[in-house]
KOLMI-220424 format. One record per residue (C-alpha): x, y, z. Coordinates in Angstrom, 1 decimal, padded with zeros to 4 digits. Layout:
residues N
<<X; Y; Z>>
...
END
This chain:
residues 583
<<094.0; 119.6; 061.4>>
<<097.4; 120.6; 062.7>>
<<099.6; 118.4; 064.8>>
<<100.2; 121.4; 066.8>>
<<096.9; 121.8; 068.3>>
<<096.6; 117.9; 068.4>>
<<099.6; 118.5; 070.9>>
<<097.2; 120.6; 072.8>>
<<094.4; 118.5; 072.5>>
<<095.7; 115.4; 073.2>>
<<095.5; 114.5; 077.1>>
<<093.8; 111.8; 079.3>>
<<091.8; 111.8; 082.7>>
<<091.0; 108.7; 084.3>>
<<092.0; 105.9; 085.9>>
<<095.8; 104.2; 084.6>>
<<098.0; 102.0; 086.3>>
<<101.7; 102.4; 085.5>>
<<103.7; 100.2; 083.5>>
<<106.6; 098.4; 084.0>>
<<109.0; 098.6; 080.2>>
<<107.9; 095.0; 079.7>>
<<104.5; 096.2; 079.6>>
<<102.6; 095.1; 076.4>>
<<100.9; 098.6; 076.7>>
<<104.1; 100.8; 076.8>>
<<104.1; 103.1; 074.3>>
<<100.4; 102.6; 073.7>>
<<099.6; 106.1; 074.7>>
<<101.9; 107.6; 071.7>>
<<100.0; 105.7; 069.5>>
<<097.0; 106.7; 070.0>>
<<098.2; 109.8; 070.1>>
<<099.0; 109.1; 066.2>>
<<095.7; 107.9; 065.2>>
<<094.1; 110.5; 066.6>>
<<095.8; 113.2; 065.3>>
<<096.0; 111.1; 061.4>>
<<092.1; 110.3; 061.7>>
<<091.6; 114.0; 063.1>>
<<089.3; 112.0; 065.7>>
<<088.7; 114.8; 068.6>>
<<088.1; 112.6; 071.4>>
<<088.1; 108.7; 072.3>>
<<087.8; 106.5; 075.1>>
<<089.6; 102.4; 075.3>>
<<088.8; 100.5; 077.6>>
<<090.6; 096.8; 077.9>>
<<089.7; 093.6; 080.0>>
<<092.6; 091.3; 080.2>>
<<092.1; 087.8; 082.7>>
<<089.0; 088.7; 084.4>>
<<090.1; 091.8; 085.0>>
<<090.1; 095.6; 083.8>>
<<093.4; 096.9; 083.5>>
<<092.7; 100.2; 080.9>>
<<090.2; 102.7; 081.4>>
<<091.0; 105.9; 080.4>>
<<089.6; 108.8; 078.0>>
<<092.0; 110.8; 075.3>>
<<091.1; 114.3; 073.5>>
<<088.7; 115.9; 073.9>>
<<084.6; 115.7; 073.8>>
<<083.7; 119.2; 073.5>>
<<086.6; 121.1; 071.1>>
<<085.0; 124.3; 071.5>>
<<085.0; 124.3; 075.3>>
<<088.0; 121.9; 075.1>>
<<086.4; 119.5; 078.0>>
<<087.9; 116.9; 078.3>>
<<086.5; 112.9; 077.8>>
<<087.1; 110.4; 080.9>>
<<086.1; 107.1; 081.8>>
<<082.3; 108.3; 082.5>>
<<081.9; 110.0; 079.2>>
<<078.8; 109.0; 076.9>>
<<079.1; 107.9; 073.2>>
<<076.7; 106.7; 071.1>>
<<077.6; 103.1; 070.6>>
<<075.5; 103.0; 067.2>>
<<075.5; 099.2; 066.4>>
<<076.9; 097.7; 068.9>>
<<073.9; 098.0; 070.7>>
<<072.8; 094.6; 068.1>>
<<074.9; 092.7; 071.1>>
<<072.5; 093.6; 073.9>>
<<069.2; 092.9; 071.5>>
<<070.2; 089.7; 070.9>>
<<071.9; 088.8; 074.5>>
<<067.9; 090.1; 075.5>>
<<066.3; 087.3; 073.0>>
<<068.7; 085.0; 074.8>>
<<067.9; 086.1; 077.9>>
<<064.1; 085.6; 077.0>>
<<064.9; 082.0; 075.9>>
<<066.5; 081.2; 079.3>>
<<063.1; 082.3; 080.5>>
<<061.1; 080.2; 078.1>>
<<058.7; 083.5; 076.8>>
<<060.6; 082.5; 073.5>>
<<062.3; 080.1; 071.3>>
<<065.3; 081.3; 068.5>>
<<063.9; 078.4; 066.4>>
<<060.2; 079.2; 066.4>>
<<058.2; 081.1; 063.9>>
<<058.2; 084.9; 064.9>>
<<054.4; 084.4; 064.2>>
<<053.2; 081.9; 066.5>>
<<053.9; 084.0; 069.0>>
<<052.6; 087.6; 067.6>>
<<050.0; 087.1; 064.6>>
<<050.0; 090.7; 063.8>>
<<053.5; 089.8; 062.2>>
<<053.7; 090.3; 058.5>>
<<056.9; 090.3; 055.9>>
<<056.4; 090.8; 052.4>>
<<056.2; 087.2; 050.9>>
<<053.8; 084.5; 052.5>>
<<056.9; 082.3; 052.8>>
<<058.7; 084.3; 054.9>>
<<055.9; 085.3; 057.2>>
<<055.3; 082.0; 058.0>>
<<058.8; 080.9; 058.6>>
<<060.6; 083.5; 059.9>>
<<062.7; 082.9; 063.4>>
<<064.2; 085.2; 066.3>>
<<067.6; 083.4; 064.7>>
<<067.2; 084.6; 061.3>>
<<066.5; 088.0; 062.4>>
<<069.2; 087.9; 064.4>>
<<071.4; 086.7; 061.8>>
<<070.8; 088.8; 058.8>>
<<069.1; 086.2; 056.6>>
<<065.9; 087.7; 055.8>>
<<066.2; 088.0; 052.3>>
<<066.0; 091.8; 053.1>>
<<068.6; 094.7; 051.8>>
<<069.3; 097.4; 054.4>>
<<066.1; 099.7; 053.1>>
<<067.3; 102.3; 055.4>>
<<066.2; 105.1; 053.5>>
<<062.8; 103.7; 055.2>>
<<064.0; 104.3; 059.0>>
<<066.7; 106.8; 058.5>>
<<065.6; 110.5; 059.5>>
<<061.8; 109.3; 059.6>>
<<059.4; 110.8; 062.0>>
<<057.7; 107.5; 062.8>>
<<057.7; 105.6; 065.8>>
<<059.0; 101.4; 066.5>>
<<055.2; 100.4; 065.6>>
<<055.1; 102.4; 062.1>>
<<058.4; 100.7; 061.1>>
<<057.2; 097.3; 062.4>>
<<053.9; 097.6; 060.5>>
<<055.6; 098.4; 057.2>>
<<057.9; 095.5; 056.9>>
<<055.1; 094.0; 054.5>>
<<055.7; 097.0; 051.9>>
<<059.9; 096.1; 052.0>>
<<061.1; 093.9; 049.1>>
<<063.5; 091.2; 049.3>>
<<066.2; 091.0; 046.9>>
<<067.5; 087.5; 048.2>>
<<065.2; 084.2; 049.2>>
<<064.7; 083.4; 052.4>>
<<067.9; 082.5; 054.3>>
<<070.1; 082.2; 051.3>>
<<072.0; 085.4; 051.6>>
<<073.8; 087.1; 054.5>>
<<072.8; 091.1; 054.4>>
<<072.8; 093.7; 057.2>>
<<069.6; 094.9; 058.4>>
<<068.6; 097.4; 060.9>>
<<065.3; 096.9; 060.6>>
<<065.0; 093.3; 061.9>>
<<067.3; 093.9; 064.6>>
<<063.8; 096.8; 065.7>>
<<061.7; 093.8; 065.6>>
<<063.3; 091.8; 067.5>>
<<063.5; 094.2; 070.3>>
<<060.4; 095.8; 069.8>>
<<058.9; 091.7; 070.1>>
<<060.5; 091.0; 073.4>>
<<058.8; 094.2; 074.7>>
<<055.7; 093.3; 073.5>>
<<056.5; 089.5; 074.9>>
<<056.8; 091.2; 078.1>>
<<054.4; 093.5; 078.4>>
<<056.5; 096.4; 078.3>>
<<059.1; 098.0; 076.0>>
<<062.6; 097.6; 074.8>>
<<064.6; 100.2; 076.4>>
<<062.5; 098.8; 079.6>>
<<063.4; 095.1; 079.5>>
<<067.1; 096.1; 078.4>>
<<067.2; 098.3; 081.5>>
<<066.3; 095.6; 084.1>>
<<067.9; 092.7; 082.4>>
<<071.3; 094.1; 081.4>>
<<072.1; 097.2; 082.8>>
<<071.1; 096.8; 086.5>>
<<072.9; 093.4; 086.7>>
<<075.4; 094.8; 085.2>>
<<076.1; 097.8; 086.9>>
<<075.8; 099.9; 083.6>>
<<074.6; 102.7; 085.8>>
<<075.5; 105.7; 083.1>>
<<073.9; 104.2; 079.8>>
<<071.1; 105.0; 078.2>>
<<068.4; 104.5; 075.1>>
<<068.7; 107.9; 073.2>>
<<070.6; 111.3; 072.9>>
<<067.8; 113.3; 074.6>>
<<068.9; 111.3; 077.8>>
<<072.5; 111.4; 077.2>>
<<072.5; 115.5; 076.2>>
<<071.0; 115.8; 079.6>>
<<074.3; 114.9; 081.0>>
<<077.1; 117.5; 081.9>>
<<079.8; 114.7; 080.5>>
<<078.7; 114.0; 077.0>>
<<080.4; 113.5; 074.3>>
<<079.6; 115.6; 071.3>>
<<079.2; 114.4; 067.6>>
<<081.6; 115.4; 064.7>>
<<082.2; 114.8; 061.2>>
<<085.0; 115.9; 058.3>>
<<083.8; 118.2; 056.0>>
<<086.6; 119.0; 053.5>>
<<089.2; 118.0; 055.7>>
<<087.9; 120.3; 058.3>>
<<086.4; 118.7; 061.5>>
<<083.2; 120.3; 062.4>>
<<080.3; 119.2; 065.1>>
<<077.5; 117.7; 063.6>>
<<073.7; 117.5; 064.9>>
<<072.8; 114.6; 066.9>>
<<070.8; 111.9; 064.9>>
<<067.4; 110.8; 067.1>>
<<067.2; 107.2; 066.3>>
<<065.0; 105.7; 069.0>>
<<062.1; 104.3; 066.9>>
<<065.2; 102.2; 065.4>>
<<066.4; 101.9; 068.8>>
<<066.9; 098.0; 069.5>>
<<069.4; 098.3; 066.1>>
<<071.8; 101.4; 067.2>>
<<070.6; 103.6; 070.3>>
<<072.3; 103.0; 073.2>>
<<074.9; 105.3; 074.3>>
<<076.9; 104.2; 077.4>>
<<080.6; 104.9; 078.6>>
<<084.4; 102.9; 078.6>>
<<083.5; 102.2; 082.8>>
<<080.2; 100.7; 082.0>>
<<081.1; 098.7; 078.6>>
<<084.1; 097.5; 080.7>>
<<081.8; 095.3; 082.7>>
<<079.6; 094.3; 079.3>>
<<083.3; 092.9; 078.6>>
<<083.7; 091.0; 081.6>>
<<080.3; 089.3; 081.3>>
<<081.3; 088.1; 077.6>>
<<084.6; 086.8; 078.7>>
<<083.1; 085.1; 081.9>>
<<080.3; 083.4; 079.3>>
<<077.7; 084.8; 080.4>>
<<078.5; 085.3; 084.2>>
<<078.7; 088.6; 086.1>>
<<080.7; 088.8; 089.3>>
<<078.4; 085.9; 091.3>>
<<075.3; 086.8; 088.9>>
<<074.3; 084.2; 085.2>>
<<073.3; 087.3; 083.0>>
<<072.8; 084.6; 080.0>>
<<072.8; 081.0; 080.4>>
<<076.1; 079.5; 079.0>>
<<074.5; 077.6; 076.1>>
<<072.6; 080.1; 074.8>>
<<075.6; 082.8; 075.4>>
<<077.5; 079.9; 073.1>>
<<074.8; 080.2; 070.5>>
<<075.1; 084.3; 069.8>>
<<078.9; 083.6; 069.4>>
<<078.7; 080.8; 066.9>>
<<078.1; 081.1; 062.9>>
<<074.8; 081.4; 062.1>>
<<075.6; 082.8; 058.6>>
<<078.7; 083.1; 056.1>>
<<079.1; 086.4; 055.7>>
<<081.2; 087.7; 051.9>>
<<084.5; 089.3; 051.8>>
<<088.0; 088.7; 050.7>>
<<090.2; 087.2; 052.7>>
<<094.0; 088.7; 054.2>>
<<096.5; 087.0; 055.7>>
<<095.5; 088.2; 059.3>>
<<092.1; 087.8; 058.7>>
<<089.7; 085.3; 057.1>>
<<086.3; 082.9; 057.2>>
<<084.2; 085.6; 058.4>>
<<080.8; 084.8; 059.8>>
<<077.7; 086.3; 061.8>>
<<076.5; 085.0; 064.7>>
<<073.6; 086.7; 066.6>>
<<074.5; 090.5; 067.3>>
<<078.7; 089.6; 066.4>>
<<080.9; 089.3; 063.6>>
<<083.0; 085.9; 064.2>>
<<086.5; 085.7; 062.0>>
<<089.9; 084.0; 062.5>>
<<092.4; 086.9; 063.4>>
<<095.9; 086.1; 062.8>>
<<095.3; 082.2; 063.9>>
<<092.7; 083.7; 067.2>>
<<089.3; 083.5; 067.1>>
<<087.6; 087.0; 067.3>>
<<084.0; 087.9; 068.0>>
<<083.5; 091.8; 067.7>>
<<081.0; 094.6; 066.2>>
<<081.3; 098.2; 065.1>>
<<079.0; 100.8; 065.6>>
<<078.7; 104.1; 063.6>>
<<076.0; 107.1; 063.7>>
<<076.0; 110.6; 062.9>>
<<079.3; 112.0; 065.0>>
<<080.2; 108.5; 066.6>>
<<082.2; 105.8; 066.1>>
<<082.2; 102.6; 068.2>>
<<083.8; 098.9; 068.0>>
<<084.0; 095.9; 071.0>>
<<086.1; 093.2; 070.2>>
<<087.5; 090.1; 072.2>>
<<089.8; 087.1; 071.8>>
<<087.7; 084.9; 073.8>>
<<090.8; 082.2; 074.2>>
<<093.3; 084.8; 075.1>>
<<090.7; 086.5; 077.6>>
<<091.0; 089.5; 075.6>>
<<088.7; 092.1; 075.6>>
<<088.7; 095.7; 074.1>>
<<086.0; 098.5; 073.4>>
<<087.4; 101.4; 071.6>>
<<084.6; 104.6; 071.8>>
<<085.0; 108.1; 069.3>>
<<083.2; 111.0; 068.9>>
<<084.2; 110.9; 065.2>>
<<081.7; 110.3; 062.5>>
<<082.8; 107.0; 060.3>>
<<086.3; 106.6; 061.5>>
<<088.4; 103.3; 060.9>>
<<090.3; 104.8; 064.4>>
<<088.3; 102.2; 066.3>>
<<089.3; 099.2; 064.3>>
<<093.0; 100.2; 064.3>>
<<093.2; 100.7; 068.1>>
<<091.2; 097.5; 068.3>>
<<094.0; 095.9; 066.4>>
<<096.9; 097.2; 067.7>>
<<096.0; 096.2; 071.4>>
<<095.3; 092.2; 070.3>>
<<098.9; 092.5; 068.7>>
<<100.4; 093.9; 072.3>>
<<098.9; 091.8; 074.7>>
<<099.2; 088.2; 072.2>>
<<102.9; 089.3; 071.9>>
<<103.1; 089.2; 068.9>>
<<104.6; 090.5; 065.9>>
<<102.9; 094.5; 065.8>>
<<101.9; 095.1; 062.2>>
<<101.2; 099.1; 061.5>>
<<097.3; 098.9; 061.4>>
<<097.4; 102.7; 061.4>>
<<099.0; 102.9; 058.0>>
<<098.0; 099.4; 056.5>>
<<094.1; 101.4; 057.0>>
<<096.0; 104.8; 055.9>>
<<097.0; 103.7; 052.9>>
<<093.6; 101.9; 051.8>>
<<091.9; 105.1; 053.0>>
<<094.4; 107.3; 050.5>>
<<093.8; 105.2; 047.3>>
<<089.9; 105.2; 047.9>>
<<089.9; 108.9; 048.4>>
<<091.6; 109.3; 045.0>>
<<089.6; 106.8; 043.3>>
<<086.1; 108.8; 044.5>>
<<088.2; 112.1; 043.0>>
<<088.7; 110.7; 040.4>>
<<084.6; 109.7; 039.6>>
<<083.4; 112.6; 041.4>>
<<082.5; 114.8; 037.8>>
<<079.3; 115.9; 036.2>>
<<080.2; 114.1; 032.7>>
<<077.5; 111.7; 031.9>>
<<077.3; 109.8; 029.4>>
<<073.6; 108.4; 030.1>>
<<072.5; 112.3; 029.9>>
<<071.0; 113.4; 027.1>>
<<071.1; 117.0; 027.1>>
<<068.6; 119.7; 025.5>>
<<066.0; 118.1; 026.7>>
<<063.2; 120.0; 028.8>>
<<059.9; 118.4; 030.8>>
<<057.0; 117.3; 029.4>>
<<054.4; 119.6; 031.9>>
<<055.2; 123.0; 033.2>>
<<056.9; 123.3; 036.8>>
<<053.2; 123.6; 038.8>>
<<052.0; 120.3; 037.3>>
<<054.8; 118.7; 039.1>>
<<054.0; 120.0; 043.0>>
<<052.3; 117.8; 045.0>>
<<052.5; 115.2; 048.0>>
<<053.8; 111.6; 047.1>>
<<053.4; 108.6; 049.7>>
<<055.0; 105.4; 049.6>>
<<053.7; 103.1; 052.7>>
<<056.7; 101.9; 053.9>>
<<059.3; 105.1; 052.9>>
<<057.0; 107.6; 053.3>>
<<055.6; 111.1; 052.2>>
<<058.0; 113.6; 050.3>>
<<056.6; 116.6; 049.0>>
<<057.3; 118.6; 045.7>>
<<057.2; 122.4; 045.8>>
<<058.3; 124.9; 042.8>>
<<060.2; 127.6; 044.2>>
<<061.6; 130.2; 041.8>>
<<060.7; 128.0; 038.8>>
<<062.9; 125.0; 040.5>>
<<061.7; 121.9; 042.2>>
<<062.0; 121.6; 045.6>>
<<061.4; 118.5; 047.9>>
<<060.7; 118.2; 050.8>>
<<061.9; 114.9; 052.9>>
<<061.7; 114.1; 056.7>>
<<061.7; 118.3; 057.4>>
<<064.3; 119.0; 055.1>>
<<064.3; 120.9; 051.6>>
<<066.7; 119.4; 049.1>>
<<066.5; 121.5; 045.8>>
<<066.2; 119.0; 042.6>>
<<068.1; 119.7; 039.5>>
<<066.4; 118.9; 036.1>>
<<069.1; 116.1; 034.8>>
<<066.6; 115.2; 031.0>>
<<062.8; 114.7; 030.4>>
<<060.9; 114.3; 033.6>>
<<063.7; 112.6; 035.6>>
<<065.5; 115.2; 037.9>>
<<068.5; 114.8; 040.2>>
<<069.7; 115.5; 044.1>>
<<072.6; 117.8; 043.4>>
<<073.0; 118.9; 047.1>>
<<075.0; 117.2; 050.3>>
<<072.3; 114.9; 051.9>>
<<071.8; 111.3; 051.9>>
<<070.3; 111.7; 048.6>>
<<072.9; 113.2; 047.1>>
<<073.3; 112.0; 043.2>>
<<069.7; 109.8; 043.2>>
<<067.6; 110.2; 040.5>>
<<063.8; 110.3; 041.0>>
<<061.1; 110.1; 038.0>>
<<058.2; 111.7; 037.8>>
<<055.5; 109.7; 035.6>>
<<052.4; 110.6; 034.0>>
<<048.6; 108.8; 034.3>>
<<047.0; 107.8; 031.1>>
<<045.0; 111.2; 031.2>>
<<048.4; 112.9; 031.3>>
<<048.3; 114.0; 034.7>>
<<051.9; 113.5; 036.9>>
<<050.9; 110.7; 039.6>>
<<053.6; 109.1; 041.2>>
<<057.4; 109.3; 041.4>>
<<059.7; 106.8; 041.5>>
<<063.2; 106.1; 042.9>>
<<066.3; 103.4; 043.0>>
<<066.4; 104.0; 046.8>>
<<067.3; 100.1; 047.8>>
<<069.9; 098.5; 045.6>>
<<068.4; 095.1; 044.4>>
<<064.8; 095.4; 044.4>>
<<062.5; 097.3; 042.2>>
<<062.1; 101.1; 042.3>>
<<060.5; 102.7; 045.2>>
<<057.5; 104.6; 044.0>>
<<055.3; 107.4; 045.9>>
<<052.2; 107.7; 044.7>>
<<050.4; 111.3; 044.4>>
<<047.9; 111.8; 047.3>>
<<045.4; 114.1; 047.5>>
<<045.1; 117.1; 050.2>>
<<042.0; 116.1; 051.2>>
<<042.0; 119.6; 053.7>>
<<039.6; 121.9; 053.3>>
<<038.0; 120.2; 049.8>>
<<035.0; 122.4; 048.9>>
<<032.2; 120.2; 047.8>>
<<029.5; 122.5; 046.6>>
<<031.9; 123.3; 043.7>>
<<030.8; 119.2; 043.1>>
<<027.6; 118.0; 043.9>>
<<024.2; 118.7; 042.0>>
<<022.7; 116.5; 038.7>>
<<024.3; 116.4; 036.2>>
<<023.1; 114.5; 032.8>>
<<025.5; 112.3; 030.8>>
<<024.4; 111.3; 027.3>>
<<020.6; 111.3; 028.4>>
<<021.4; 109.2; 032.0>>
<<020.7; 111.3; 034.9>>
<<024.0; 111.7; 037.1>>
<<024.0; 112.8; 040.6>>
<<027.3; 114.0; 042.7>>
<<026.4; 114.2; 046.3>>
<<027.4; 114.5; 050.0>>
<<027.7; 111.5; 052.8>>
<<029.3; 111.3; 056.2>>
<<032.2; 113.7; 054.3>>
<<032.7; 111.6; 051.4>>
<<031.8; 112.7; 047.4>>
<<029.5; 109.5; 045.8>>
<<028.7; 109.3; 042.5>>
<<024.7; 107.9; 041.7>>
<<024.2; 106.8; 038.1>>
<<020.9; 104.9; 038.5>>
<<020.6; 102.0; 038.3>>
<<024.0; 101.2; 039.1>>
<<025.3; 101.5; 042.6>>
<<026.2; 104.3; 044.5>>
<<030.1; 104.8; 044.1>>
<<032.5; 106.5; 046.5>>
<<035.0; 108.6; 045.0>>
<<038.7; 109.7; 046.0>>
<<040.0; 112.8; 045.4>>
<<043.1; 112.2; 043.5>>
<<044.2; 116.1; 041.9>>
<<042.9; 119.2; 042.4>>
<<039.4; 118.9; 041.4>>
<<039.8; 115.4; 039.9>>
<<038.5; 112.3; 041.6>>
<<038.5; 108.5; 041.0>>
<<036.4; 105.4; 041.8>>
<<037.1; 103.2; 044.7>>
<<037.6; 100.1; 043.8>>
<<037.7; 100.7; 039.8>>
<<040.9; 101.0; 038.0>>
<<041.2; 103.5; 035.1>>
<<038.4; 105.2; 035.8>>
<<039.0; 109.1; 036.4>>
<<035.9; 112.0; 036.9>>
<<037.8; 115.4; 036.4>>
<<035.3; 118.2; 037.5>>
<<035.4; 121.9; 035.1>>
<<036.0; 124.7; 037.6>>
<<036.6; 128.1; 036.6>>
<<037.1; 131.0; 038.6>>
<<036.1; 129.0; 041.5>>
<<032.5; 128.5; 040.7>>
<<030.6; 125.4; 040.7>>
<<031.0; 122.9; 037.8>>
<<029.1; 123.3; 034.9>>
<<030.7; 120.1; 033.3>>
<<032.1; 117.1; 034.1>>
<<034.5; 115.0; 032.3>>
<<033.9; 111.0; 032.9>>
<<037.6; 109.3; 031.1>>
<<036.9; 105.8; 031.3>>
<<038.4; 102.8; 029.6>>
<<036.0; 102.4; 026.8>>
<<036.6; 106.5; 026.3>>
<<036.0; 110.0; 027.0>>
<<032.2; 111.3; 028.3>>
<<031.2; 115.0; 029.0>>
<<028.3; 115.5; 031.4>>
<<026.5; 119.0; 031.6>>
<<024.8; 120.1; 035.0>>
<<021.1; 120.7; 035.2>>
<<019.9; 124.0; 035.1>>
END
């Protein structure tokens, strides 16, 4: 984007007290000016709490280009994850009131609770959740653009593998962060966004925040969401993430994030009102967990409290979080000693703008020396870019080429479920596959024998999904390295149960001299074979069926030109049975 029309763009309105030439924060305006314009982020809003007291509010750019309105103190960002801070400042609060403990099984209190391994299930705290030592990877393809509500995604943490024992291993996790807001709702009879409301925001004056972008697009001073696309900025849809809520949701402005900054430097304390007891406001800011990294000379030890990133910056402790969702990007930092604090809001989609800002004001008002955080991140950004340029080609040497699918293209279509990731569907369009994910069609390329790849811009781009074959040759599941770590993902083939015609089914049927009988009850197919039991069957392919229960057993019923069977094909461990019907 042009500096010309950042010259245009660039402005303020709010609130700003004049400095003196001493003034730490002299100049400050030209430099934001700078990163704006080298991050081609369209609008931002700083705010800074120095001693108690708020002494920068203000908004820059602009949060609509189109209309060119401009973003103030009142304007409303998604925070993404820096909404971790107030779902763990609620399980505080909820200690203070004794409804929980951050040391005590997540089970004792809700039974229904249920990870993957035994071990974990039992031992699980509000602390480890907290903390990101689950033993979990992100699995965000599991949350990420799902329709499903806080309740499916608690329910399916027993289908998410682990790639790490129990409390070994510092890894980022959304979905633990929605538990543990999700369980203080439940705790208190009500939900999340609820308790968050009348525990944090009302104390805190927060008058202008909110829980999800439906709310905040209902405002007339909103901040829209952008991305770069090719250099080019362009506005972005809004991502709906409220079932993941308690992890990234909240969306609030620099006046009302200004006061979540004064309760953090005043431990806990709001004007004449204890928000968080001081010990357990102690306990979120302390390490809970080593977090990896290098080191730098400004920066180094990092940890993870509960909801904050704790590190030594340039001899200061610092306790801060970022936040990033589709269009928005979000960090609040502080210097707790210095009575620093800083929040730094953009309506720019995965911008390191925030973290330089952040930076730049610590150096200012410690006095000391200013290093150029706007190129130190400029140049890192540069040689990544060219390093991606430089692997971004189609030559492959895993490929093997000339190769063509084992079945033809219909053989392939077909709904495939995983419990915990979900359906996707698989349509031939035009002899090409097609799937179908969360609503959206991403067109699959064939890439050698039945694997194909997602050549298109989505979050799938470049993943490689297999489609494999049942021991009767039929394609029945699909799998995918989704989650770095743990095994493949794999969808099994469901059956479209709608509108299944039985009568092309039932009648008697004779196998080998043993009279067989398909029949009707309560809408289910069961299988008689007297005198064995009755057996329940599943509808596993068009017109094939299996037996509940029994493994590798598969009935596969001879239609043609939609008239009822006339055969029936029993493949069974022990080998292959035809049964005629009964005239």
């Amino acid at each position: 984007m042009k500096s010309t029309f950042f010259t245009i763009l660039f402005l303020f309105i709010a609130y700003s007290p004049t400095f003196s030439q001493n003034n730490p924060l002299t100049g400050f305006d030209e430099l934001v000016k700078e990163v704006m314009t080298d991050w081609q982020v369209p609008g931002m809003g700083i705010g800074i709490v120095k001693d108690g007291k708020v002494i920068l509010a203000k908004g820059y750019g602009f949060r609509d280009m189109a209309k060119k309105l401009p973003v103030d103190k009142n304007t409303l960002f998604a925070i993404g994850s820096c909404t971790k801070a107030f779902t763990a400042a609620g399980v505080a609060q909820a200690v203070d009131d004794r409804q929980l403990d951050f040391d005590k099984p997540v089970i004792s209190y809700f039974p229904s609770f249920k990870m993957y391994d035994d071990y974990t299930t039992q031992h699980i705290t509000f602390r480890d959740m907290l903390s990101h030592r689950s033993g979990l990877p992100r699995h965000d393809f599991a949350w990420y653009g799902a329709n499903k509500s806080r309740e499916d995604l608690f329910n399916a943490l027993q289908y998410l593998e682990p790639n790490a024992d129990f409390r070994t291993t510092w890894q980022y996790q959304n979905i633990m962060f929605m538990t543990a807001g999700y369980l203080i709702g439940q705790q208190y009879n009500q939900t999340w966004e609820e308790f968050i409301e009348n525990h944090i925001f009302e104390p805190l004056d927060m008058n202008n925040s909110n829980f999800s972008i439906k709310t905040s697009q209902k405002s007339d001073n909103h901040a829209l969401p952008y991305q770069l696309t090719d250099e080019k900025v362009e506005e972005m849809d809004f991502r709906n993430i409220d079932a993941i809520g308690p992890a990234g949701s909240i969306n609030s402005t620099i006046n009302d994030m200004n006061n979540w900054l004064m309760m953090h430097l005043n431990k806990g304390q709001f004007k004449d009102k204890i928000i968080i007891s001081e010990g357990n406001f102690q306990q979120m800011h302390q390490p809970q967990m080593i977090m990896p990294g290098a080191m730098s000379d400004e920066i180094y030890y990092r940890s993870y409290g509960m909801g904050w990133m704790l590190t030594s910056y340039r001899g200061n402790f610092r306790s801060e979080h970022g936040g990033n969702i589709d269009g928005f990007s979000a960090n609040v930092g502080f210097l707790p000693r210095a009575g620093i604090g800083v929040v730094i809001l953009t309506n720019m989609n995965g911008t390191s703008a925030p973290s330089i800002i952040r930076n730049s004001i610590f150096d200012r008002l410690l006095g000391i020396e200013r290093i150029d955080w706007n190129k130190k991140l400029k140049d890192g950004r540069d040689k990544s870019k060219k390093v991606a340029k430089e692997l971004d080609n189609d030559n492959d040497p895993l490929r093997k080429n000339n190769t063509v699918p084992s079945h033809p293209i219909v053989d392939y279509v077909g709904d495939f479920e995983h419990p915990a990731y979900g359906k996707i569907e698989i349509k031939a369009v035009d002899n090409n596959l097609i799937m179908d994910i969360r609503g959206k069609e991403i067109e699959l390329e064939h890439y050698h024998y039945d694997i194909y790849r997602v050549k298109s811009a989505s979050i799938f781009k470049g993943k490689k999904f297999t489609f494999h074959s049942s021991k009767n040759g039929d394609i029945n599941k699909i799998s995918a390295s989704l989650q770095a770590g743990v095994k493949d993902i794999i969808f099994e083939r469901v059956a479209n149960i709608n509108n299944v015609d039985y009568n092309l089914y039932i009648g008697d049927f004779e196998l080998a001299g043993q009279a067989t009988r398909f029949y009707v009850e309560n809408g289910v197919l069961k299988l008689s074979v007297p005198p064995q039991p009755v057996y329940e069957l599943e509808l596993k392919n068009d017109h094939s069926f299996s037996i509940k229960g029994a493994e590798g057993f598969l009935i596969v019923f001879d239609i043609k030109n939609g008239k009822p069977a006339q055969s029936v094909i029993f493949n069974q461990p022990n080998g292959t049975f035809t049964a005629k019907r009964k005239q």
